[in-house]
C-alpha positions as CSV (number, residue, x, y, z in Angstrom):
1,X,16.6,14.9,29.4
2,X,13.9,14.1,27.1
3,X,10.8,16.5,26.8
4,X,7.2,14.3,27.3
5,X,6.4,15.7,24.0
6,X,9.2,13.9,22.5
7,X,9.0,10.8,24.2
8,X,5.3,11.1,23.0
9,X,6.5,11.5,19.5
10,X,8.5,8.6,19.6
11,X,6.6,6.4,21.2
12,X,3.6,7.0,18.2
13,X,6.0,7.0,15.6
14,X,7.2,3.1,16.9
15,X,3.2,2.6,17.0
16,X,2.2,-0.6,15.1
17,X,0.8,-0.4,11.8
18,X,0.4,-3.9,10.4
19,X,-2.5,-5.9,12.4
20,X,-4.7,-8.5,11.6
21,X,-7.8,-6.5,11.1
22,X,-5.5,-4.1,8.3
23,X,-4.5,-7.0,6.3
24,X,-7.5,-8.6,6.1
25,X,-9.3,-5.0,4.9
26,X,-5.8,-4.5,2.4
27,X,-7.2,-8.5,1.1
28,X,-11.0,-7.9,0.6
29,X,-9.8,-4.7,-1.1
30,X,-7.3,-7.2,-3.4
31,X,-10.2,-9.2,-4.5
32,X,-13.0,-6.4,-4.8
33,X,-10.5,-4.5,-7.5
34,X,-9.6,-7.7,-8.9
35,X,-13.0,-8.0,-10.0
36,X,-13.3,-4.7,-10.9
37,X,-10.0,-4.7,-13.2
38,X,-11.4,-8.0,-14.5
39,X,-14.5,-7.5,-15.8
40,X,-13.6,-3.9,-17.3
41,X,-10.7,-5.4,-19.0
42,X,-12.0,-8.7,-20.0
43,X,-15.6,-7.7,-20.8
44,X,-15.1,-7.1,-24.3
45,X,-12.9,-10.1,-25.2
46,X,-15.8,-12.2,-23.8
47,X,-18.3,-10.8,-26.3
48,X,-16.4,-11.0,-29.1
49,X,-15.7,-15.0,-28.5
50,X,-19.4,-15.3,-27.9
51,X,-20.5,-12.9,-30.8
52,X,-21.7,-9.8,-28.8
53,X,-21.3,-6.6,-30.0
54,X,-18.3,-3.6,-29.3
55,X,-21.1,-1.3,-28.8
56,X,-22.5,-3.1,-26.4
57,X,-19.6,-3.3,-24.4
58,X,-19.0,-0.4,-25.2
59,X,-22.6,0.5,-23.6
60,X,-21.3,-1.5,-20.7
61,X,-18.3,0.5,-19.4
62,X,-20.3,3.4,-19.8
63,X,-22.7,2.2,-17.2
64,X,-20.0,0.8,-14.8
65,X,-18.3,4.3,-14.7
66,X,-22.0,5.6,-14.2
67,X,-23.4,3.3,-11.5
68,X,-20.0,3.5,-9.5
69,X,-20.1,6.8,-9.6
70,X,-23.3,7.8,-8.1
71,X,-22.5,4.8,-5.5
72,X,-19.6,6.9,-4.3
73,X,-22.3,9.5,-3.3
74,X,-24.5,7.0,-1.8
75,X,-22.8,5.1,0.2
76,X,-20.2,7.9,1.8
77,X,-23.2,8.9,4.2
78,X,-24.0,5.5,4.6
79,X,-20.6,4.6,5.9
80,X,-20.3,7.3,8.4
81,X,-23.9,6.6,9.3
82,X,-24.6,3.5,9.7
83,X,-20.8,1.3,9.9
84,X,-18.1,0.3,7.6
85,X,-18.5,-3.0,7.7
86,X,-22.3,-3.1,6.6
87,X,-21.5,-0.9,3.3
88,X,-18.9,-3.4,2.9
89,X,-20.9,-6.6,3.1
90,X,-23.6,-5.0,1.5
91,X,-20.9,-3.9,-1.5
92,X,-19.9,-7.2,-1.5
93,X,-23.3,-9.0,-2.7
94,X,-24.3,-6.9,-5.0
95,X,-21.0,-7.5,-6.9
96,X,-21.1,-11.2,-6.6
97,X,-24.5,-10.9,-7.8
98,X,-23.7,-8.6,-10.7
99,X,-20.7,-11.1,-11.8
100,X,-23.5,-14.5,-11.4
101,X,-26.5,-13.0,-12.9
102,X,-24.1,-13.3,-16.7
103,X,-23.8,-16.7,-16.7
104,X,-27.8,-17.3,-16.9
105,X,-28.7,-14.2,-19.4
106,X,-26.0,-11.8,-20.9
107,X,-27.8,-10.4,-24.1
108,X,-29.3,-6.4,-24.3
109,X,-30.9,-5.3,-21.3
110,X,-29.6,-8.4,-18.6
111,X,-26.2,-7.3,-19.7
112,X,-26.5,-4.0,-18.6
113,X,-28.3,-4.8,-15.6
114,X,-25.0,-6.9,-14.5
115,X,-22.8,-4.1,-15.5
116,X,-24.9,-1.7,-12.9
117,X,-24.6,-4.2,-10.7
118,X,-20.6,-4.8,-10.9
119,X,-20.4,-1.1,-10.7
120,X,-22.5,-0.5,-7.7
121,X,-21.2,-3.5,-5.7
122,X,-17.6,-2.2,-6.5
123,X,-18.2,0.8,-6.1
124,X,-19.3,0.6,-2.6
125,X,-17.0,-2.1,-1.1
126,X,-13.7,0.0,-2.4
127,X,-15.1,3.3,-0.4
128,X,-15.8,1.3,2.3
129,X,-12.7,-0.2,2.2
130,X,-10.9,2.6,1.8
131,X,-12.5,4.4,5.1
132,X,-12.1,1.4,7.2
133,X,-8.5,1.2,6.3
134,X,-8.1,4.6,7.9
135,X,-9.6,3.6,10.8
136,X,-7.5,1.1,11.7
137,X,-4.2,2.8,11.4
138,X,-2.1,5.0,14.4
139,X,-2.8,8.5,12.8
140,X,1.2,9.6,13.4
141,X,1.5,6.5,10.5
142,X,-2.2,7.8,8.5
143,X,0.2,8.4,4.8
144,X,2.0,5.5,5.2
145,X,-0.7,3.6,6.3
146,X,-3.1,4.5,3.2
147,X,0.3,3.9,1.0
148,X,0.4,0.4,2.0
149,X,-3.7,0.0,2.2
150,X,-3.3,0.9,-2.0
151,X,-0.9,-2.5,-1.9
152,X,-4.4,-4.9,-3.3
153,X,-5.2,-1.8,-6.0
154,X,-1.6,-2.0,-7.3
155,X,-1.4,-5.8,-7.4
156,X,-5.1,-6.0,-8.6
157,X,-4.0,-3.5,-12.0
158,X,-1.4,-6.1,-12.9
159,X,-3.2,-9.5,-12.0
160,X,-6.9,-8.6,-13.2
161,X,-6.7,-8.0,-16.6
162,X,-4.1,-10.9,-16.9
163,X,-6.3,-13.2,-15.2
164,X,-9.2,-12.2,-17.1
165,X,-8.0,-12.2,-20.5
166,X,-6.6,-15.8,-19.9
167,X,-9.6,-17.0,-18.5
168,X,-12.0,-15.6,-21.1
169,X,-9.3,-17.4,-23.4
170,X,-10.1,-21.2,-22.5
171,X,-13.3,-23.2,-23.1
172,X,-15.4,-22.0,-22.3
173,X,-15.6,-18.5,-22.1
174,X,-18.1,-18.5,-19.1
175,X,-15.0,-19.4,-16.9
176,X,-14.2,-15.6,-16.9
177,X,-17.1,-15.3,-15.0
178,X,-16.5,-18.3,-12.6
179,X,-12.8,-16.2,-12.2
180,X,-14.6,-13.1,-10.9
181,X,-16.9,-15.2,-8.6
182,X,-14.4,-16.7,-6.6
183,X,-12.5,-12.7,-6.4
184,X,-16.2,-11.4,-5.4
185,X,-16.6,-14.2,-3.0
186,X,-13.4,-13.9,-0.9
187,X,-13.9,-10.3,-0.8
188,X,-17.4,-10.7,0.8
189,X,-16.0,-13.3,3.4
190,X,-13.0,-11.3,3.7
191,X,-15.5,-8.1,5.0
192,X,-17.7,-10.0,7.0
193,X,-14.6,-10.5,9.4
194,X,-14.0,-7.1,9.3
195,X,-15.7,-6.6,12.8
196,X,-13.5,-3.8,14.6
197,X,-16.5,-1.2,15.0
198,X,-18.1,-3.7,17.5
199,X,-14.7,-3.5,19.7
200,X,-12.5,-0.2,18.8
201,X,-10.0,-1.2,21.9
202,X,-8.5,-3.5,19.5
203,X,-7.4,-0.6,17.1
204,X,-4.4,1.2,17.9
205,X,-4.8,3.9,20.9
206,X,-4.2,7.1,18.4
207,X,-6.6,5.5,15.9
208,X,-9.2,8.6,15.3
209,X,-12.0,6.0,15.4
210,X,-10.9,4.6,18.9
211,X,-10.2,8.0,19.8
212,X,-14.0,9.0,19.1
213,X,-15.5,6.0,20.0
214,X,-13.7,6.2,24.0
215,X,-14.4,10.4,23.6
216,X,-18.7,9.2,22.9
217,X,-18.1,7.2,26.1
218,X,-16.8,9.3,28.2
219,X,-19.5,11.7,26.6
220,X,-16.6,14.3,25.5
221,X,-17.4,16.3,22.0
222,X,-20.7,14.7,22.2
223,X,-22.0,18.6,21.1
224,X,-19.5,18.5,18.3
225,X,-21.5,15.7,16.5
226,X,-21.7,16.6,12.9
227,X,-25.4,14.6,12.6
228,X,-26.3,17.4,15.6
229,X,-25.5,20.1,13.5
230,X,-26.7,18.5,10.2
231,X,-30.4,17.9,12.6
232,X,-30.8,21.8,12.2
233,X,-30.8,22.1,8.8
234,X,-33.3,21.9,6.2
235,X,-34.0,18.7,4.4
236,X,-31.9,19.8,1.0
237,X,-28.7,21.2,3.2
238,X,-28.8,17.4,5.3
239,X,-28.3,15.7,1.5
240,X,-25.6,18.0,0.7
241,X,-23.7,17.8,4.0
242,X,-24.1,13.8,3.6
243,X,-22.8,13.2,0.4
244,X,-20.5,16.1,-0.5
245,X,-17.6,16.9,2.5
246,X,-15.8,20.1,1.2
247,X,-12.6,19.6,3.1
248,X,-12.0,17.3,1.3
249,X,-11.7,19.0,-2.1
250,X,-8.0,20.1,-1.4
251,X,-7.1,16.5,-2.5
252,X,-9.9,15.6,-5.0
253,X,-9.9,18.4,-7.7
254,X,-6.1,17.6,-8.2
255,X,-6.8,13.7,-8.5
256,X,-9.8,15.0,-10.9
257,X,-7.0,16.8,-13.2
258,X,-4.5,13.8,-12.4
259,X,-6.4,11.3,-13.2
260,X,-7.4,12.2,-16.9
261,X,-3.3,10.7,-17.6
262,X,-4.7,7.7,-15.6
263,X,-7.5,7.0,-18.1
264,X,-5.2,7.2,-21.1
265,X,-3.0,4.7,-19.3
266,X,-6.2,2.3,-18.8
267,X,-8.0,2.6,-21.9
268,X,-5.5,3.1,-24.5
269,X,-2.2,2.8,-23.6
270,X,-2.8,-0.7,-25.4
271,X,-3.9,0.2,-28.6
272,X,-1.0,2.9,-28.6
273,X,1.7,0.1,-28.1
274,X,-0.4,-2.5,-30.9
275,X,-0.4,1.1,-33.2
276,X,3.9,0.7,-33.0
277,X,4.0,-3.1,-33.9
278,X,4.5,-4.0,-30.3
279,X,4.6,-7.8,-29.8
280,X,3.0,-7.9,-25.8
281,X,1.6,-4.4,-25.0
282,X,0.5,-6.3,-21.3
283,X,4.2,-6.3,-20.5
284,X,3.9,-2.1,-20.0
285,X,0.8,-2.9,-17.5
286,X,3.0,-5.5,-15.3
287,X,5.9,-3.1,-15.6
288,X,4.0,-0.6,-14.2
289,X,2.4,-2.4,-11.6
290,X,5.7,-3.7,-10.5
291,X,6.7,0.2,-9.9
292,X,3.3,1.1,-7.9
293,X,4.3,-1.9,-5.4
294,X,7.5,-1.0,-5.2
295,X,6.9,2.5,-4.8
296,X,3.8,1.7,-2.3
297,X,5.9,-0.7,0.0
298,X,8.7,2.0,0.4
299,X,6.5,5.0,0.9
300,X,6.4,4.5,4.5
301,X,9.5,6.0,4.8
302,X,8.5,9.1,4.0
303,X,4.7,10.1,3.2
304,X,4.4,11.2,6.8
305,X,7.2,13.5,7.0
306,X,7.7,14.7,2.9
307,X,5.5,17.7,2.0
308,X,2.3,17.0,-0.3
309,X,3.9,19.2,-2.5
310,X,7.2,17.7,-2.7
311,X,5.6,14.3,-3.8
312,X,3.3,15.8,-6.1
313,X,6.1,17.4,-8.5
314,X,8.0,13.8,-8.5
315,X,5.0,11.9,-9.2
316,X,4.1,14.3,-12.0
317,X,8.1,14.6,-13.5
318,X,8.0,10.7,-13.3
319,X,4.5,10.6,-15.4
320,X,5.9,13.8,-18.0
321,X,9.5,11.4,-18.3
322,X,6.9,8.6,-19.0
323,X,5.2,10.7,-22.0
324,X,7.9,11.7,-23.0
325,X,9.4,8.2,-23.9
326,X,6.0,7.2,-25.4
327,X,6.9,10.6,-27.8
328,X,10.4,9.5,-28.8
329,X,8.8,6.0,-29.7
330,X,5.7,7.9,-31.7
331,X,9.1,9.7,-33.8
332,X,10.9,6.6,-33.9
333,X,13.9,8.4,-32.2
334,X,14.4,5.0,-30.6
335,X,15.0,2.8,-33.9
336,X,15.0,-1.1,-33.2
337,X,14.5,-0.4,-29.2
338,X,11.2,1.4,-29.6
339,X,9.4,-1.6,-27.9
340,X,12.0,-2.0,-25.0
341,X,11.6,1.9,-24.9
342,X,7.4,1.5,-24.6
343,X,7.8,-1.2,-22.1
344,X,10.3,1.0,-20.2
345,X,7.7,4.1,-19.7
346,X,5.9,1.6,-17.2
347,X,8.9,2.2,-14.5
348,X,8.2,5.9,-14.6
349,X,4.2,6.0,-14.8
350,X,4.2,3.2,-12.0
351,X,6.2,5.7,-9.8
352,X,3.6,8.3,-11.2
353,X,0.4,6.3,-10.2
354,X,2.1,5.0,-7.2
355,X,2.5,8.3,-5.4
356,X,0.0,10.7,-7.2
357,X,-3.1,8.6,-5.7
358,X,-2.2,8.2,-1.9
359,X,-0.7,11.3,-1.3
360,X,-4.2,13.3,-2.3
361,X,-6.3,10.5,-1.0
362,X,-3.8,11.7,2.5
363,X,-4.2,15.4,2.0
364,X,-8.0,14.6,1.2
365,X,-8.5,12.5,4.9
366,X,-6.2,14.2,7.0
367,X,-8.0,17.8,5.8
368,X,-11.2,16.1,6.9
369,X,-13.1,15.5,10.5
370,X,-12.6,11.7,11.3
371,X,-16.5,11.0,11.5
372,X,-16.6,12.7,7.9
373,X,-13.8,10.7,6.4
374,X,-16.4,8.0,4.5
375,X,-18.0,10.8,2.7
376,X,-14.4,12.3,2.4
377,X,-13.2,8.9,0.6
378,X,-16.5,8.6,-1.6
379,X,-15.5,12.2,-2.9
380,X,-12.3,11.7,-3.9
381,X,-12.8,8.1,-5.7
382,X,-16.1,10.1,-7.1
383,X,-13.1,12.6,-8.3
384,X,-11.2,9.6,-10.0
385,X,-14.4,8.0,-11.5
386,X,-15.9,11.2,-13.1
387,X,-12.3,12.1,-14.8
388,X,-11.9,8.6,-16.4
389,X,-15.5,8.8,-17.6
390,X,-15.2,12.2,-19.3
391,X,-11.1,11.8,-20.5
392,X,-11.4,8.6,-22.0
393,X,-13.6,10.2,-24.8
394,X,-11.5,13.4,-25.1
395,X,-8.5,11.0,-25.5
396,X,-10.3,8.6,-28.0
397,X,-11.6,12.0,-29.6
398,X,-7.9,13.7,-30.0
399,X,-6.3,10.2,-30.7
400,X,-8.6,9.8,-34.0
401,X,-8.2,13.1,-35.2
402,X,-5.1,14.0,-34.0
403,X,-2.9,10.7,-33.6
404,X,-0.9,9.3,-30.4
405,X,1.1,12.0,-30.4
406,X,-1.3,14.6,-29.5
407,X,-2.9,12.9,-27.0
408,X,0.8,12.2,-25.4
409,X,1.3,16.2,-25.3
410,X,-1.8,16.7,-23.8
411,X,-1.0,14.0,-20.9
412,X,1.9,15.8,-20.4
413,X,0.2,19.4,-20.1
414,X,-2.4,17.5,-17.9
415,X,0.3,16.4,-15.6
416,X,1.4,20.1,-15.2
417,X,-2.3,21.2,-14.9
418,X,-2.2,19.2,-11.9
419,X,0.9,20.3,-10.1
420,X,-0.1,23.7,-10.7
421,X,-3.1,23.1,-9.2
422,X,-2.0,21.1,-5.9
423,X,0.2,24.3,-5.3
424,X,-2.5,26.6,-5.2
425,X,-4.9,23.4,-3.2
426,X,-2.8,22.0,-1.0
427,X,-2.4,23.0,2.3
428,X,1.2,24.5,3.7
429,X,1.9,22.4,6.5
């Protein structure tokens, strides 16, 4: 005969996943990184048709990357403060204002006012996202769950810059910017309906923020409040505890080693496939893209029950097989295939990217208190932000003095930094 505890353990791993409340968060988080992927990828095509200047752009992403950034910190205290939703909505104008404000002055300091703008509004409705996402799910299903919820960022990476590029393409240019209005739009309306914190007995029963929300009831834990023990400290420890949540570093300073190999994949993968003749270096970025979906659809099957660990070391071995290809086409060990070859290193990076980013965004959650998991989520995109900032110079640094084929050696050492790393971080359960 059955134990309860087994029956229990069934019964939560049949619990639902997919509701209407998940796929509508999963869609405003499409359209918010569409926008995102859009204007960083299509930004500097658009000044070039309309004879702005590289630096300027140049000027630009360096202010996106800043203003997201600091959002992260802002806005994690302000999620588990004051609601998901509100950070969301909130997110969600200042982006759509950020992407309307171009199309009436675009020149010198407007420009860069925008770009603080995209970044901020971005910034704020992905962390939101992200945390409300996490909500919503059955915790026995929390992996797969944030696997799936990464489903708009993957489809965003290969659609954005496609859609962008085309759009900055036609006459006129400005209809770039009509593109990202319509994304920033449906992601607004998309998060105003996200309106689960004003009924929680709609969420699954295991959900941790049904679970806390009947416990507040019921007045159980009530003593256990983290704002009760952040209320007896001074004012400076209350701005730590708000915007920094230590738990949750188990996952973020292995992304933050990760995630230098994601900024060479963003910023100059490109250039590396133009630098070998390559006819469509885009085809790598749908290639890839393709992989994360796939590899995002089927990791339900086993990001619950697979040890952190375990996934780590095939997400890095797929991203050092990846480098290693771009290599043989750098030495031209690959002849007449070398551009099948660099289209093929998308199947094993898209693996890399699809399983590297959930599975320490899991280990960075699950290590954290449920009513800390905004400033949890804030942290580790923070992690992601800050290492795409600071890598993209080291890489555009190494790759002018040193070539491709430096830069693909140090990806490769990066990639066993961060394994390294995750064995020493990462919890052994």
């Amino acid at each position: 005969m059955l134990s309860l505890q087994t029956m229990t353990r069934g019964a939560r791993e049949k619990e639902r996943l997919w509701s209407p409340i998940f796929v509508t968060i999963i869609a405003a988080m499409l359209f918010a990184f569409m926008v995102g992927q859009g204007v960083n990828a299509g930004t500097t095509v658009y000044l070039e048709r309309t004879g702005g200047s590289i630096a300027l752009a140049g000027i630009g992403a360096m202010t996106f990357s800043v203003a997201a950034g600091v959002m992260r910190l802002v806005c994690g205290p302000v999620i588990d403060g004051r609601g998901r939703r509100i950070v969301m909505v909130a997110g969600g104008v200042i982006m759509l204002i950020g992407t309307v404000g171009p199309l009436f002055a675009n020149t010198g300091a407007a420009f860069v006012i925008w770009r603080a703008l995209q970044g901020m509004g971005f910034s704020a409705a992905t962390t939101a996202a992200n945390t409300a996402a996490a909500d919503v799910l059955p915790f026995s299903r929390l992996g797969e769950g944030i696997g799936y919820a990464g489903l708009g960022q993957a489809i965003a990476m290969s659609v954005g810059p496609a859609l962008a590029i085309f759009l900055v393409s036609t006459n006129p240019p400005e209809n770039f910017y009509f593109g990202l209005i319509a994304c920033a739009a449906l992601s607004l309306a998309l998060s105003i309906l996200c309106r689960y914190e004003k009924d929680p007995r709609r969420l699954p029963e295991t959900s941790e923020y049904r679970v806390r929300w009947e416990a507040g009831r019921t007045g159980k834990g009530a003593g256990n409040s983290a704002d009760a023990v952040a209320a007896k400290a001074g004012a400076l420890r209350r701005i730590v505890d708000a915007t920094f949540e230590p738990t949750a570093l188990r996952g973020t300073i292995v992304i933050l080693v990760m995630a230098t190999v994601f900024s060479f994949n963003v910023f100059f993968m490109g250039s590396f496939g133009n630098s070998m003749s390559v006819a469509n270096s885009g085809i790598y970025y749908t290639v890839m893209a393709v992989m994360m979906i796939v590899v995002r659809l089927g990791a339900g099957r086993f990001m619950d029950k697979v040890r952190p660990i375990v996934l780590m070391g095939v997400a890095c071995a797929c991203g050092i097989c990846a480098f290693a290809l771009g290599l043989g086409c750098v030495s031209g060990a690959f002849g007449t295939l070398t551009e099948p070859a660099f289209y093929c290193m998308g199947i094993p990076f898209g693996v890399c990217i699809g399983l590297g980013i959930p599975v320490n965004q899991t280990v960075a959650v699950k290590m954290t208190p449920p009513e800390r998991w905004g400033a949890a989520n804030g942290l580790f995109m923070l992690g992601i932000d800050l290492s795409n900032a600071v890598a993209s110079a080291l890489w555009g640094f190494l790759i002018q003095s040193a070539g491709y084929g430096a830069a693909l050696i140090g990806c490769i050492c990066a990639l066993v930094l961060s394994f390294v790393v995750a064995a020493f971080a990462y919890p052994r359960e």
